[in-house]
C-alpha positions as CSV (number, residue, x, y, z in Angstrom):
1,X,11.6,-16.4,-6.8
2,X,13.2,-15.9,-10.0
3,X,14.3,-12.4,-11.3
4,X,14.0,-11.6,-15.0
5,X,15.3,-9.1,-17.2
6,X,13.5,-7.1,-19.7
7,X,13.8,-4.7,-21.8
8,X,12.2,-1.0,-21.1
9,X,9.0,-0.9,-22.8
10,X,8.9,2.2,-25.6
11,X,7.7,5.1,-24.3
12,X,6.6,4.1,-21.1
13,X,7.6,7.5,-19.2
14,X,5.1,9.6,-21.7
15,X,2.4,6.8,-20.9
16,X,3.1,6.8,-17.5
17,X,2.5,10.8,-17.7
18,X,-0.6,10.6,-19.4
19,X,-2.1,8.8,-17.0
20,X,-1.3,10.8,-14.0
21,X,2.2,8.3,-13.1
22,X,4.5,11.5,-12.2
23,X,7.0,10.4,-10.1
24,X,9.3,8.0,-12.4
25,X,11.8,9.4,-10.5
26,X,12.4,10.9,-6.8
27,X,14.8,12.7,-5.5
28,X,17.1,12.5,-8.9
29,X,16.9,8.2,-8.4
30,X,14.6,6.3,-10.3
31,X,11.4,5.0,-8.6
32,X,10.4,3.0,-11.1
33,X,12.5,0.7,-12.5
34,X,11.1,-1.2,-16.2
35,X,14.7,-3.5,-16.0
36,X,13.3,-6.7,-14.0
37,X,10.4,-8.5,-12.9
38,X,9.9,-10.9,-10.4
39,X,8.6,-14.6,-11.5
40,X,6.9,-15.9,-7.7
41,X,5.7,-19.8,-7.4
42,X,1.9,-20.0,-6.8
43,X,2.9,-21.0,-2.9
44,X,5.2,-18.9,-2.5
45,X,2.6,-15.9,-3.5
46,X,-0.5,-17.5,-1.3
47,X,1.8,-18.3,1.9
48,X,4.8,-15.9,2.0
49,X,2.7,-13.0,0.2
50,X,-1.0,-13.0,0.4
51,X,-1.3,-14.8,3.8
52,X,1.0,-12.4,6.1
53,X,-0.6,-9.2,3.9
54,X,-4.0,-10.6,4.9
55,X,-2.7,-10.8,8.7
56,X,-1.3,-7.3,8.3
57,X,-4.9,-6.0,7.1
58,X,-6.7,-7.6,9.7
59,X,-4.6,-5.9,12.6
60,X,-4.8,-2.7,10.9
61,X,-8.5,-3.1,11.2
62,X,-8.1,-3.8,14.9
63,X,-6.5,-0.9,15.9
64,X,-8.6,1.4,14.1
65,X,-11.5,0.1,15.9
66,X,-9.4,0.9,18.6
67,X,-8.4,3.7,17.6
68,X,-11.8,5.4,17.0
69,X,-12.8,4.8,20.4
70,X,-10.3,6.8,22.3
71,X,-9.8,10.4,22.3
72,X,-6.5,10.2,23.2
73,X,-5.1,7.8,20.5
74,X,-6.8,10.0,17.9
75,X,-5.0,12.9,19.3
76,X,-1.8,10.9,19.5
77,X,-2.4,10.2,15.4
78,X,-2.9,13.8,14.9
79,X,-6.3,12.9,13.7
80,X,-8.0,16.6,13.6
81,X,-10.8,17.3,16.3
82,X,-13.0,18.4,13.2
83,X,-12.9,14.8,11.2
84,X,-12.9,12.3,14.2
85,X,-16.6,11.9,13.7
86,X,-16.3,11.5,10.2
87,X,-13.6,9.2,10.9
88,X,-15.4,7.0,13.3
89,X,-19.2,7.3,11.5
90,X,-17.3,6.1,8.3
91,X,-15.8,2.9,10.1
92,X,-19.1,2.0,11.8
93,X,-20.7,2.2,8.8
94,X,-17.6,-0.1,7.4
95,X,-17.2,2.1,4.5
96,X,-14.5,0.6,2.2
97,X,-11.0,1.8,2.4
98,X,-9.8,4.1,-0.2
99,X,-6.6,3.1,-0.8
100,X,-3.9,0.7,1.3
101,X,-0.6,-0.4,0.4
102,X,2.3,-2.1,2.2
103,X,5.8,-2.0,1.2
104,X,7.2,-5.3,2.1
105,X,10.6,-6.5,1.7
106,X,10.7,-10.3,0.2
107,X,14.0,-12.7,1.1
108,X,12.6,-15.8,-0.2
């Protein structure tokens, strides 16, 4: 992994506004930072990136199907009583995920 610097591209904040990016900054810190990129090899995105991500996913999967079949792990997630079926018809019916991210920290 190779770290590059870069300039800030011109007016990225007001872009980043348009488009509904609103949180540049948290807390008085910057959040995102336009200063460096990361240049990855293609192995080391496929094995140190893509392959434990993937492995991630998959568990994720496996406890929600374990999650949706017991009461008291839905409680335990604070899923509402009102939305467990919805929860649990929507996985059966392996309805895609909305949205999923993990924030992993790379040493490599």
């Amino acid at each position: 992994m190779q770290k590059i610097t870069l300039p800030e591209r011109p007016d990225w904040r007001a872009h980043a506004e348009e488009v509904g990016f609103t949180f540049a900054d948290m807390h008085g810190e910057p959040y995102w930072d336009e200063s460096s990129a990361y240049a990855l090899s293609l192995e080391q995105v496929e094995n140190d990136i893509e392959d434990p991500s993937t492995e991630l996913h998959s568990m994720c999967r496996e406890a929600v199907a374990e999650i949706i079949a017991s009461e008291e792990l839905m409680t335990r997630l604070a899923i509402p009583d009102a939305h467990r079926d919805l929860v649990a018809e929507s996985w059966r019916r392996g309805d895609p995920e909305i949205y999923g991210r993990f924030d992993l920290a790379y040493d490599g």
